[in-house]
C-alpha positions in Angstrom: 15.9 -21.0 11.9 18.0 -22.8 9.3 15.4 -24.8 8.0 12.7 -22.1 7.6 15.0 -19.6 5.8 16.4 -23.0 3.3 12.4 -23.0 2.6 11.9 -19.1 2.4 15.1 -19.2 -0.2 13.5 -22.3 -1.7 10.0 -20.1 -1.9 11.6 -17.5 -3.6 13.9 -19.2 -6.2 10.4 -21.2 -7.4 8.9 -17.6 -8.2 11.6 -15.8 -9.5 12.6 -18.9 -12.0 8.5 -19.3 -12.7 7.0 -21.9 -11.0 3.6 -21.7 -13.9 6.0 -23.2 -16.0 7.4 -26.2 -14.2 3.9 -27.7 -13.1 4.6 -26.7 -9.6 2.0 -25.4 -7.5 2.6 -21.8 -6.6 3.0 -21.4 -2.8 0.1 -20.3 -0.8 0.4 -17.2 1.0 -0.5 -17.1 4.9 -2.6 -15.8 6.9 -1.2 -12.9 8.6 -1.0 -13.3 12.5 -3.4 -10.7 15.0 -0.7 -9.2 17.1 -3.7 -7.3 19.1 -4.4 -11.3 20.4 -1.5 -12.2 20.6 0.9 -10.0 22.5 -1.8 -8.1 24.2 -4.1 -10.8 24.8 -7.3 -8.5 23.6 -10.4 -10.6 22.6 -12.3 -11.2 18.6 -15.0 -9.4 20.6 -12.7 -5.7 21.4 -10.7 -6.3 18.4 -14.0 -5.8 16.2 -15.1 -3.2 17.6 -11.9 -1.0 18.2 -11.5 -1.3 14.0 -15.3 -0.5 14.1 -15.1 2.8 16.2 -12.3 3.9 14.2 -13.9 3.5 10.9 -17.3 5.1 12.1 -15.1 7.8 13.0 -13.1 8.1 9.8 -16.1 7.3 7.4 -19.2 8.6 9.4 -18.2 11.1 11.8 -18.6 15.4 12.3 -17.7 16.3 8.9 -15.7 19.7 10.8 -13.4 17.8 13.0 -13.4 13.6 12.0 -14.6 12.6 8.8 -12.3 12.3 5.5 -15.1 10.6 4.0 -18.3 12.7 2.1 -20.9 11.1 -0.1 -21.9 13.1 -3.0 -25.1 12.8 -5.2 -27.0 9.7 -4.9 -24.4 7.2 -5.7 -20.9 9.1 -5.1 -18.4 9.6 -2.4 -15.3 11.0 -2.0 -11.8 11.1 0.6 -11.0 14.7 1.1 -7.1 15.9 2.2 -8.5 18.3 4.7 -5.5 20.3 5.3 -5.0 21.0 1.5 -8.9 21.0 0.8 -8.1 18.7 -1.8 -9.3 14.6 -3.5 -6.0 12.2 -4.0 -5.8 8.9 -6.2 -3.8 8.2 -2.8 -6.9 8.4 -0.1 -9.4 7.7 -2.8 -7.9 4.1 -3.3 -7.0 3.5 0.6 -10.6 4.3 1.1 -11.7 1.4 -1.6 -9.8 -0.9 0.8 -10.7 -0.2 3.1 -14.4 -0.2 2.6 -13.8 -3.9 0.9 -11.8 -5.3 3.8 -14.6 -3.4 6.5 -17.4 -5.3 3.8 -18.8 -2.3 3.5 -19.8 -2.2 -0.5 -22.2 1.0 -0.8 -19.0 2.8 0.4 -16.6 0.8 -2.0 -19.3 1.9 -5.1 -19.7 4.9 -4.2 -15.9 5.6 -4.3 -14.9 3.6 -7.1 -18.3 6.0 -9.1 -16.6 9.3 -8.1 -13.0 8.1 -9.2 -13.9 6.9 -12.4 -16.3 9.7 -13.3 -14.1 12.4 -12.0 -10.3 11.2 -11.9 -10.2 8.7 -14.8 -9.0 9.3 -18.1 -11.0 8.2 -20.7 -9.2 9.7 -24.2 -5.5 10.4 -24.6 -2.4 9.0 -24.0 -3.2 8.7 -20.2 -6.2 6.6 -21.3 -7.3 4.3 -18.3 -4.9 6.0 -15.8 -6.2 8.1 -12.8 -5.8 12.3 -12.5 -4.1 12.2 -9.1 -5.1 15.4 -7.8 -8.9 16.6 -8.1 -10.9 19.1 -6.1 -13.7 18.0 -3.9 -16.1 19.3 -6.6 -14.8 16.8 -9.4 -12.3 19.4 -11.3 -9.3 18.1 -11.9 -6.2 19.8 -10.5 -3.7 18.0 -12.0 -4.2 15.0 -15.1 -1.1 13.0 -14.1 -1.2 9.7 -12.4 0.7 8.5 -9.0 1.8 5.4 -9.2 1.0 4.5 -5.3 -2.9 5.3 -6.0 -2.8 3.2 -9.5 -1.5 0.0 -7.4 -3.8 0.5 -4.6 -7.0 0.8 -6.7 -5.8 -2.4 -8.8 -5.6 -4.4 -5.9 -9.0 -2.8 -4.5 -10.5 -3.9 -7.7 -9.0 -7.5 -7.6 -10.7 -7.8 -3.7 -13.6 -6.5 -4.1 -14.1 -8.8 -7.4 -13.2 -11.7 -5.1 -15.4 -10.7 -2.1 -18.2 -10.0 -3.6 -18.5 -11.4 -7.0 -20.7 -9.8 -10.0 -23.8 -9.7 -9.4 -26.5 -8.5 -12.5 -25.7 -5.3 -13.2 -23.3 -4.9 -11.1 -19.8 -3.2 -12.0 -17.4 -6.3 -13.2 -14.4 -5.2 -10.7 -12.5 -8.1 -12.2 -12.2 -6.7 -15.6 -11.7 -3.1 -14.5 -8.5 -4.7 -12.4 -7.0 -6.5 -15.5 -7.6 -3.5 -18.0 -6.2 -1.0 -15.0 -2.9 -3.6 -14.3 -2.8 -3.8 -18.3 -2.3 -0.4 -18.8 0.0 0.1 -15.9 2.4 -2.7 -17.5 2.2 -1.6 -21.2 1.2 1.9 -21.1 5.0 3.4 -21.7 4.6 0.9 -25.2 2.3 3.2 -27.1 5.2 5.4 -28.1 3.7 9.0 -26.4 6.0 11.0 -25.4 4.1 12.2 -22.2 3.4 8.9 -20.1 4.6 5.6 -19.3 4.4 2.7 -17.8 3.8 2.6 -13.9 6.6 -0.1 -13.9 9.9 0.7 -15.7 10.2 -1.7 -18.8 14.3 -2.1 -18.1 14.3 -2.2 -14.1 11.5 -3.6 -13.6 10.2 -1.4 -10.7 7.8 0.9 -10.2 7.9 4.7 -11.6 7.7 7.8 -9.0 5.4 9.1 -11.9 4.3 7.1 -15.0 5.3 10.7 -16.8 8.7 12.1 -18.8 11.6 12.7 -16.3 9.5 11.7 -13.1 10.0 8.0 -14.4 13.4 7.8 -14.3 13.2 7.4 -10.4 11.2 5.8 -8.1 9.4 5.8 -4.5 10.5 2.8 -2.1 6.9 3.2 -0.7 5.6 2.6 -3.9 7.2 -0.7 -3.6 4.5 -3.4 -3.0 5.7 -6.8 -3.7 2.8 -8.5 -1.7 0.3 -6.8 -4.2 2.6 -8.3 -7.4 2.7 -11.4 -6.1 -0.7 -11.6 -6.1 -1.0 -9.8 -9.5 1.7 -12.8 -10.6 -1.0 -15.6 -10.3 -4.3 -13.2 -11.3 -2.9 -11.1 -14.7 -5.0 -12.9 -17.7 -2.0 -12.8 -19.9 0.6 -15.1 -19.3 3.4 -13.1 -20.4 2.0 -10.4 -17.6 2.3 -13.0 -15.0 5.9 -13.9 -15.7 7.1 -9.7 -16.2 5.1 -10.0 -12.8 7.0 -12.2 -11.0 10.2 -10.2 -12.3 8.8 -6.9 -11.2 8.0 -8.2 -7.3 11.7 -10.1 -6.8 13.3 -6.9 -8.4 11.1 -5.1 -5.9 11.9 -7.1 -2.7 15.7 -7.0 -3.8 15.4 -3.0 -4.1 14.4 -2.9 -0.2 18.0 -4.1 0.6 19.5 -1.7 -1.9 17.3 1.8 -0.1 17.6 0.9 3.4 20.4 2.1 5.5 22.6 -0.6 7.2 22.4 0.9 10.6 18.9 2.6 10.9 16.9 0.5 7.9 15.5 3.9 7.2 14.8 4.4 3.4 13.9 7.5 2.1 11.0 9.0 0.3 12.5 9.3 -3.4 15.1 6.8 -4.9 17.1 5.8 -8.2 16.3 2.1 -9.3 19.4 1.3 -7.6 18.5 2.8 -4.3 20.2 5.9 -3.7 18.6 9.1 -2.6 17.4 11.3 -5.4 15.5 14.9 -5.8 15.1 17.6 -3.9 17.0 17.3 -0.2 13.3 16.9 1.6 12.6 13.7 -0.2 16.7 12.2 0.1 15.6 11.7 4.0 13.0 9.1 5.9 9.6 11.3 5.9 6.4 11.1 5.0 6.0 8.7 2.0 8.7 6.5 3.4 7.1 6.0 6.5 4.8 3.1 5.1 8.0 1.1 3.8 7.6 -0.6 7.1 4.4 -1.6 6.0 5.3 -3.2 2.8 7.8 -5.0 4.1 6.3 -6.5 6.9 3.1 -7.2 5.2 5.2 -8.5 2.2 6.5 -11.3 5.2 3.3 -12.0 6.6 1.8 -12.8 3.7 4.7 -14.8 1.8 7.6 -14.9 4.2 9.6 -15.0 0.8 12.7 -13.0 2.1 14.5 -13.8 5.6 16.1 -10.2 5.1 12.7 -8.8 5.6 12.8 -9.7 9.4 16.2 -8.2 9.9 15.8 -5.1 8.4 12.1 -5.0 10.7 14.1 -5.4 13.7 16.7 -2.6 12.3 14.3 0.3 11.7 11.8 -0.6 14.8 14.9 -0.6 17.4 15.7 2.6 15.5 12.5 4.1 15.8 12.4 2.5 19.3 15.2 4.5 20.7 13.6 7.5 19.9 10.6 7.7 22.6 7.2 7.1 22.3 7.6 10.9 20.6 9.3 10.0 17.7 10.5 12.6 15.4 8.5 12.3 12.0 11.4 13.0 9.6 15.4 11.7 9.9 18.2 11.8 7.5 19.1 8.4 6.8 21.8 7.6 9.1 19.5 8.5 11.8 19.7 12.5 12.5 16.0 14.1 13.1 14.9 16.9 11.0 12.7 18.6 13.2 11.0 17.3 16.2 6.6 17.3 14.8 5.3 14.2 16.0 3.1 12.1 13.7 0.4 9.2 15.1 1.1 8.2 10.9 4.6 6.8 11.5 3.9 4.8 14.7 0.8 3.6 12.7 3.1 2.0 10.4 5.8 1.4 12.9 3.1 -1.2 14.6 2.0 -3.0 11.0 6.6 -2.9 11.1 6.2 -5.6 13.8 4.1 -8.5 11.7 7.9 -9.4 10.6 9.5 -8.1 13.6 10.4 -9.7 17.2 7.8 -10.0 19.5 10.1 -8.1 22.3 10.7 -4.9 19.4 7.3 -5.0 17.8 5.0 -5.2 21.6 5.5 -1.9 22.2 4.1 -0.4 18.5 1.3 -2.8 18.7 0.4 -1.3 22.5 1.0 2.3 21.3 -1.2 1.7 18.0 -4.1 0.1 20.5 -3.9 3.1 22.9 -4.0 5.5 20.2 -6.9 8.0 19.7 -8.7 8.1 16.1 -6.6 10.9 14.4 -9.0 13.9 14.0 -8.4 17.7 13.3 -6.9 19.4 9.9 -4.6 16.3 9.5 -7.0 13.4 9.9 -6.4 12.4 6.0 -3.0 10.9 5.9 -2.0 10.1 9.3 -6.5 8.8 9.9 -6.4 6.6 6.8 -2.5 4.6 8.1 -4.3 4.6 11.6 -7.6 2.5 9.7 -4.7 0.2 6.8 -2.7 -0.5 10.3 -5.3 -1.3 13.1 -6.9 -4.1 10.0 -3.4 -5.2 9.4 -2.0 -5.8 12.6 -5.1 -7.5 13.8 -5.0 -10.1 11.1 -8.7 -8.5 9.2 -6.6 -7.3 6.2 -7.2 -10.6 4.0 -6.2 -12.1 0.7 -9.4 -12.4 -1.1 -8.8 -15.8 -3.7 -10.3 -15.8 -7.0 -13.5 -18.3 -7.1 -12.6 -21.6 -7.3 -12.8 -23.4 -10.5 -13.0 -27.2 -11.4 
């Protein structure tokens, strides 16, 4: 134990000091582990096909009860809220993920078509940014950006360049990712007084909303410092990469800072140092903050950069633990439940919580996400799309994809 957190600290002190600049190579991030094998001993064979079903279901199924995905036109597709009848930079860049972890790259055009025809801003200050909230007929509902959907498409983009390379005439997915992770660095530097930056320029964390006062907080599930370290190696500009490797240690250090000592719950708005903010339904653990156990755990599995990251697992899983496989969706922070509505969403995320956890805590997530049905009904969108990013993350199928080598 002593040994491996010496190298995790070791790990970390090379990328927060610059490692580029030393000659050093950077470390190489791991291969996450498949839990389904592992704990529950389930064969490649069932593991394939139970992330298979779900995504038929999600992507292909009756349009009335299962699907969130529906093509439009010849070359476009869309992720629709169903419950609020509604298109989200959120669920439009999960569903780019998805498709480029599932291979699947008609579904990952089609998406990436409809976004950048009907959600991206092409004039104005919010040039290159993404309207957040469009109707499933293209309108746009509302122009600003969310930083959460920003990150996701960026990362997406930097996959699906990877994966699948640039064919003749082809998008070029690598060039939309730089210009997109450009622009969410430098944005808040062309002096408009209506958007910023998706990163804060002085705390170098990410903005609740790259817009006026809605930047001068932030969303701890917004936090992604696998994604940045990533970006820290891949940004063209070298002074990107080093702002980079500030923004993901100032983004693991902020997950010590937002989670409770006792229950590790974190809630869904925060200051840059932490602390609750906004109204009193985003000051508790609800529906935002319930993919914090994500980013931490996948954070770990990937980089295993903070030995924190395993404690603070352990905290919010025995936590969630103790509440019965019917866990209350929403809590204060020190651990009082809100109401009593179950969501499939929160276990989803509590089983991707155990890639940094202990086997004996995190067992019982990963059984619980295996027996889970597909969600379907009016809330299929949020708590169907966690079901899909979980079952590929805790089986091991949600990959780095490397840049080409080069001689």
């Amino acid at each position: 134990m002593l040994v491996s957190a010496l190298r995790s600290a070791a790990a970390a002190l090379l990328l927060g000091t610059g490692f580029a600049c030393t000659g050093l190579a950077a470390p190489a991030p791991k291969q996450a582990p498949d839990l389904f094998k592992q704990m529950l001993g389930k064969s490649d064979a069932a593991i394939d096909a139970k992330i298979e079903a779900s995504y038929q279901q999600l992507f292909h199924g009756d349009p009335n009860s299962q699907a969130v995905y529906f093509p439009a036109g010849k070359d476009e597709g869309y992720i629709e809220d169903i419950a609020n009848q509604d298109v989200r930079s959120e669920g439009m860049s999960y569903g780019m993920m998805i498709a480029v972890q599932m291979d699947r790259r008609d579904m990952f055009d089609r998406l990436w078509n409809w976004a950048v025809r009907h959600m991206r801003h092409n004039s104005g200050p919010r040039k290159g940014f993404f309207a957040w909230h469009c109707a499933p007929d293209g309108r746009v509902l509302s122009p600003d950006s969310a930083s959460d959907g920003e990150e996701w498409f960026t990362m997406a983009l930097f996959f699906a360049a990877h994966r699948w390379g640039h064919p003749p005439g082809a998008p070029n997915y690598e060039a939309e990712a730089q210009s997109l992770l450009k622009a969410m660095l430098h944005k808040g530097e062309e002096g408009s007084p209506l958007v910023t930056s998706i990163f804060d320029p002085v705390h170098k964390e990410v903005v609740f909303v790259p817009k006026s006062v809605f930047a001068t907080f932030t969303d701890p599930s917004y936090h992604l410092p696998a994604f940045y370290e990533l970006w820290s190696r891949w940004a063209s500009d070298p002074a990107d990469r080093k702002l980079l490797r500030e923004i993901t240690a100032t983004s693991r250090a902020f997950f010590h800072r937002a989670a409770n000592p006792d229950t590790g719950l974190m809630p869904d708005y925060a200051s840059f140092d932490g602390a609750p903010v906004g109204p009193e339904i985003h000051r508790i653990f609800a529906f935002d903050a319930w993919r914090v156990m994500a980013n931490v755990a996948l954070d770990h599995a990937w980089w295993d950069a903070d030995p924190w990251q395993v404690a603070q697992s352990n905290r919010i899983l025995r936590f969630i633990a103790s509440q019965g496989p019917a866990c209350p969706n929403r809590f204060t922070l020190d651990g009082k439940p809100v109401d009593r509505e179950f969501s499939p969403g929160l276990l989803s995320m509590a089983a991707v919580g155990g890639l940094a956890a202990d086997p004996a805590l995190a067992r019982v997530f990963v059984q619980r996400l295996w027996d889970a049905p597909v969600p379907s009904g009016p809330f299929r969108y949020y708590d169907g799309l966690l079901h899909q990013l979980a079952l590929l993350e805790v089986s091991g199928h949600f990959r780095i994809y490397e840049p080409p080598a080069h001689p």
